[in-house]
N, C-alpha and C positions, 0 to 999 in steps of 0.2 A: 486402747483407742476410744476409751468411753460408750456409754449404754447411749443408746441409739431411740429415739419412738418410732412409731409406725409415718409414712410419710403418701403423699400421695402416688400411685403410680404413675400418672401423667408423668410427675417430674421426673420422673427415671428415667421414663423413657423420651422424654423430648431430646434429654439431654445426651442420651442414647446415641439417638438421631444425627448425630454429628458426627459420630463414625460411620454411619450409613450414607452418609455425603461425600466425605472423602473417599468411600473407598469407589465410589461412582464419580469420582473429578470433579464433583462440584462445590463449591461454597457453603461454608459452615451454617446452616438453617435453613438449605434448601426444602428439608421435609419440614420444616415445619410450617414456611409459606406456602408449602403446597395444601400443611392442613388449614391452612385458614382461607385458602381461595376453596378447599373443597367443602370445607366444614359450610358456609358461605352459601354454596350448591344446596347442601344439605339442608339449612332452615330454608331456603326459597323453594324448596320439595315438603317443609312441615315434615320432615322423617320423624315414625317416633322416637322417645327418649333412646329406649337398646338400639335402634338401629345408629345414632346418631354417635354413640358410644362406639362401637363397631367401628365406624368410617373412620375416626378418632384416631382412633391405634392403629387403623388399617394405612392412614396415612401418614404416619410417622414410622409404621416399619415398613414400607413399602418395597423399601432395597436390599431387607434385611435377608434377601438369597443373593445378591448381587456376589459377594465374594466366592460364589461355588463356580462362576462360570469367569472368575479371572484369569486364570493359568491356559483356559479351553482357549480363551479369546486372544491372550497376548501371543500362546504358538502360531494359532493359524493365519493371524496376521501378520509376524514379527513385528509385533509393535508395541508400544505399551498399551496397559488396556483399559486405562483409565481415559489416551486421549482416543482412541477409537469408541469406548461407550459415551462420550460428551458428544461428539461428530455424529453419533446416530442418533441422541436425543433430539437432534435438531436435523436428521433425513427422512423423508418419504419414503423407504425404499420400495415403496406399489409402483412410485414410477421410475420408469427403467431407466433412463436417463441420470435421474437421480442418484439410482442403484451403482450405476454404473463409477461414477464420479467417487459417489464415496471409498467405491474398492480401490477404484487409482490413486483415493490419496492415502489410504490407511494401510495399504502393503508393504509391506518389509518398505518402508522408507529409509531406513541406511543401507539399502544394499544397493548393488549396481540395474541397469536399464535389464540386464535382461533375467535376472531373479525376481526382479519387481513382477517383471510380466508375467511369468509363469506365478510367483508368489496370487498374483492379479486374478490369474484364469484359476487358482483353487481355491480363492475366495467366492469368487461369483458362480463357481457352478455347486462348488462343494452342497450349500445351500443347507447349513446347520443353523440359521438362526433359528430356526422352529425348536430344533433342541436344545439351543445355549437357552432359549426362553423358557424353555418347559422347567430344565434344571434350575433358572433363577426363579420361578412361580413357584415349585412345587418345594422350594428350600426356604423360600419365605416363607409361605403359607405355615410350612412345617413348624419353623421358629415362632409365628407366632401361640402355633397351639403349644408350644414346648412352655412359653411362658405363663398360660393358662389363659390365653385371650377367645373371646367366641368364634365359634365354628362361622358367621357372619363376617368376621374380620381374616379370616384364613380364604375365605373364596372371592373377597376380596382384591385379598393378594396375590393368588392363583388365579385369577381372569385379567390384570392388570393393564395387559398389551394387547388383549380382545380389542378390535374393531370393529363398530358399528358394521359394517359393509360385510361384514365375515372374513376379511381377509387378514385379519391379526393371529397375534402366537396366543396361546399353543395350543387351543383345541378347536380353533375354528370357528367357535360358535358368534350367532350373529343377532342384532337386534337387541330386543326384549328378552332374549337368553340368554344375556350376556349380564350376569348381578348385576344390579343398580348399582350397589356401590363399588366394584369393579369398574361402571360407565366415569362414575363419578372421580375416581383415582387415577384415568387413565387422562382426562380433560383438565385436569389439576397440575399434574403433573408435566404436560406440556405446556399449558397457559402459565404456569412458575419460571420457566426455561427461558421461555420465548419473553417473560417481564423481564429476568435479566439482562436482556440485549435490548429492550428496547422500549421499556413500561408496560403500561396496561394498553396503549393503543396496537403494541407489538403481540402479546397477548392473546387480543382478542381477534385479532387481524388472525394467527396461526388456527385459533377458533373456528373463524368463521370459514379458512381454505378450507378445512379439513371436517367442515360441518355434515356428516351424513354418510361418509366416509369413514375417518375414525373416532369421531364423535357422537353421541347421542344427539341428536337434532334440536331438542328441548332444555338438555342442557348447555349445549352454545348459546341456546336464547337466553337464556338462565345468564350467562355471564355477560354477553352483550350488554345488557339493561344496567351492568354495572360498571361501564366504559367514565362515567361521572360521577362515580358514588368516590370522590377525593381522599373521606374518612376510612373508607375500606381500606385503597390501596396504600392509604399511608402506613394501616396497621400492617398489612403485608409486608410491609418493609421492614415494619420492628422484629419478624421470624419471632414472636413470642404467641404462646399458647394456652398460655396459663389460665385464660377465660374459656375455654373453648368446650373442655369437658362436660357434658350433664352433669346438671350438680345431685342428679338423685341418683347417677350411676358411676359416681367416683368412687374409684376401686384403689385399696390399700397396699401397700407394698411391706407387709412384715419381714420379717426375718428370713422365715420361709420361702417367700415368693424372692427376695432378696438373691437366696442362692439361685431358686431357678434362671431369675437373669442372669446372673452371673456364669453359667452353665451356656445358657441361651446362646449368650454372646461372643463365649468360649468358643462355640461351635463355629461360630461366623467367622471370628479372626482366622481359624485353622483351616478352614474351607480354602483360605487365601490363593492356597500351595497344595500340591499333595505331598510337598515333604513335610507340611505341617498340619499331617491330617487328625492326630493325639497331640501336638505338641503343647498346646493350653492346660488341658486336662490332665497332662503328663507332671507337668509344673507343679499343678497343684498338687494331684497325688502325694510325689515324692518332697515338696514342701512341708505337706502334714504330717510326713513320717519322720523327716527331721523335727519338726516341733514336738513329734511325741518323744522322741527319744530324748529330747530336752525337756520333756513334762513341764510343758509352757500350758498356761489355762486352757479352758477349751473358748472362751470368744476369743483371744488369742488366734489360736488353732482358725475358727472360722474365718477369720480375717485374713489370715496368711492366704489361705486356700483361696478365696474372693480376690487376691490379689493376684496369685498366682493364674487365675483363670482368667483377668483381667489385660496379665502385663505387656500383653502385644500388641493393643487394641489399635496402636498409634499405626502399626505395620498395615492395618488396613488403608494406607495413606501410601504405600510403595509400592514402586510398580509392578506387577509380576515377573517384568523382563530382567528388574532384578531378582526378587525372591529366589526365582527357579533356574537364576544361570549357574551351567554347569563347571564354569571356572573363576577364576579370579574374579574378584570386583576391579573395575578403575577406581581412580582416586572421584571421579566427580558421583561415582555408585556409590561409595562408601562414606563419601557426604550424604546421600538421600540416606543410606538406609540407620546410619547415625544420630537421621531425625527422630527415630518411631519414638523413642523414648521418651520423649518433650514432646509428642501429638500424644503419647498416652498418657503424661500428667496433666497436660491443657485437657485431655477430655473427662477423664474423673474428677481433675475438680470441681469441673460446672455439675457434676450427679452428687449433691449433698451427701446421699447412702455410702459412696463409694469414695467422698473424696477424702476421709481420713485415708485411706490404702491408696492413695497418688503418690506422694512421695515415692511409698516403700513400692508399688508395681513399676514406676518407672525407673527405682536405682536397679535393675536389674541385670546391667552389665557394666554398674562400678565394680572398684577394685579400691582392695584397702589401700592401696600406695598411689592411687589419686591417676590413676592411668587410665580409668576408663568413663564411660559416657553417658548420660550428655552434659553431665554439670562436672564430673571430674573431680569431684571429692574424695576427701582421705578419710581412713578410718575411723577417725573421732565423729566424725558425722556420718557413717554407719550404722541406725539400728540394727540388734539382733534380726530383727523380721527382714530387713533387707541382705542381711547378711545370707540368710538364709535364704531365702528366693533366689541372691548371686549362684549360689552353688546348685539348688533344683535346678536352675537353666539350662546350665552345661550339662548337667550329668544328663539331662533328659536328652537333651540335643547331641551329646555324645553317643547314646544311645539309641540314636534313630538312625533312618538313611536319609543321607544329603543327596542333592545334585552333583557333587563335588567330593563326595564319597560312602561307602558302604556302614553300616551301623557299628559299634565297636561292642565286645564285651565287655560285661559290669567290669569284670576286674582292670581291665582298660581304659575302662573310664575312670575307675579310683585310684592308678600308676600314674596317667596324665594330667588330672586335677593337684594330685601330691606334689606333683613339683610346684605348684603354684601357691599352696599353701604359707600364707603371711604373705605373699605379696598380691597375690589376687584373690584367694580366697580366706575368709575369717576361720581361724583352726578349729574352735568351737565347732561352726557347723560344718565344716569337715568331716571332725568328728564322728558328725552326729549322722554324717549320711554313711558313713562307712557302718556307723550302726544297723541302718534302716535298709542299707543294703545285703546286711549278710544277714537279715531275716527275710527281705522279701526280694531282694535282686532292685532290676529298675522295672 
């Protein structure tokens, strides 16, 4: 896949950032107009250069725990949990009224009057959002320091949903205790929402309600003043970032750091589910071991594995009501969940680092006899490396526990796969995993 230079980290992660949207229901470069409305906040505060650096990353991963509380949120609602977290970026719920409104409509809405209601009263009293948000703060936070980002940009992320007033998740705290940049990601992030529906007068209008409240009082002024600045808001629109970085504290994305995102983001995708709490990492593993048994080079080798930790990333785009159902799909579930594979090659190929390994992470549930998806090609257009990845998927996933059923054993899983050998799977790595299984198992 060719020798590669050192590239900017920004770009990695902006483009990152895109599966961090989807899997929170919003539009492709929501994080990154939020870093430019906060970056924005940021020079009309004169932050220094590291601080400025910090806010940076802090706002483009800002939802990077968002997939640890998806499965929490789709049960207790019955719903999906992508349109219940879009409905509460745009709720109050300090007022009751509010509060109330939201659980009537986000309740098991396919069921009947009177599931609803009880579904209704264990929504409202249960009162878990303090811990669905502790878990989304304290799993981003975590991923950003996985990546090697500053302890600045981690507390950040971890005070996200703080309120001015004290009355935000997750630790209460209020005022001037609440990190700056935290204040800053949190006024961002609703003035970007609230532009979507309705521009900058929409905006700053959500601003100014919630001025003192759950905003910093100085930075609602802060953005007011910028109700007329036209050049601003047009660049908001273009969701590009590429200026935005200090230019004395641009940090590089080698090889090394390379995998750790790649690990990073592994973690994210498999948070999705808890039936896919290893399954990324799984991938990869038993990937590598097929490609040694093939004594494929070792950038080879790395790239498989990067792809393998990659290939679901599109999944963070499905709903959890499908991931985690404990039976059949319908036909219109298995249209959604048919997508991930094409959200995971649209998103690698905007990450220049990763977009040689788009193809091959998203042919991961072709089939040499052209029966599988999402583009449904045949063999002749099967690289080895996807061939390979086809086979680590199942074996890993045959290998675990489903919602739909219990984990199998390895030799169970190399009985079931054999039958499919030349028509679903390439024999080569077949092979090669029967290799890598009777030395290490799955």
């Amino acid at each position: 896949m060719g020798v590669r230079t050192e590239i900017r980290l920004s770009e990695v992660v902006a483009a990152l950032s895109h599966a961090l949207d989807i899997t929170e229901g919003q539009p492709i470069g929501h994080a990154e107009r939020c870093c430019r409305i906060g970056m924005r906040l940021g020079e009309a505060l004169d932050l220094p250069s590291a601080s400025r650096s910090a806010l940076f990353y802090a706002l483009l991963l800002k939802d990077a725990g968002c997939s640890s509380t998806a499965s929490h949120v789709a049960a207790l609602f019955e719903n999906d949990d992508q349109r219940v977290k879009v409905d509460l970026k745009t709720t109050d719920l300090q007022r009751p009224l509010e509060a109330i409104r939201y659980a009537a409509r986000n309740a098991a809405p396919e069921r009947n009057p009177l599931v609803r209601v009880r579904r209704f009263a264990l929504v409202a009293l249960k009162g878990s959002r303090r811990e669905i948000t502790q878990l989304r703060c304290e799993r981003g936070a975590q991923i950003a320091r996985q990546i090697g980002l500053t302890e600045e940009t981690a507390q950040a992320i971890l005070h996200l949903d703080e309120h001015w007033d004290g009355a935000g998740d997750p630790a209460r705290v209020q005022g001037p205790a609440i990190p700056l940049l935290g204040r800053i990601l949190c006024l961002a992030q609703s003035a970007e929402i609230a532009w979507q529906r309705g521009g900058p007068d929409a905006a700053i209008e959500v601003a100014r309600r919630r001025r003192g409240t759950w905003f910093d009082p100085q930075l609602v002024d802060l953005l007011t003043a910028l109700r007329d600045d036209h050049a601003f808001w047009a660049q908001v629109r273009l969701a590009d970032v590429s200026d935005l970085e200090p230019e004395d504290r641009a940090e590089v994305a080698d090889e090394a750091r390379l995998d750790r995102i790649a690990e990073a983001f592994a973690s994210v995708i498999d948070a999705k589910s808890p039936f896919t709490s290893q399954h990324s990492q799984g991938v990869a593993d038993i990937a590598g071991r097929v490609a040694q048994q093939l004594d494929l080079p070792a950038s080879e080798r790395r790239d498989l594995r990067r792809a393998g930790l990659l290939h679901d990333i599109g999944k963070l785009g499905v709903s959890s009501r499908i991931l985690d159902k404990p039976g059949p799909l319908s036909d219109s579930e298995w249209v959604a969940m048919r997508r991930h594979p094409e959200m995971t090659q649209r998103i690698l190929e905007h990450v220049s680092a990763f977009g040689p390994l788009a193809e091959t992470a998203a042919a991961h549930h072709e089939r040499l006899d052209g029966r599988g998806y999402h583009r449904g090609v045949h063999a002749d257009e099967l690289p080895l490396a996807a061939r390979i990845l086809a086979v680590a998927d199942v074996a890993e996933a045959l290998g675990a526990d489903r919602p739909y059923r219990p984990a199998l054993a390895p030799e169970e899983v190399l009985t079931l796969m054999r039958e499919e050998v030349g028509s679903h799977f390439c024999p080569v790595a077949y092979e090669a995993l029967e290799g890598a299984m009777s030395v290490n198992g799955i």
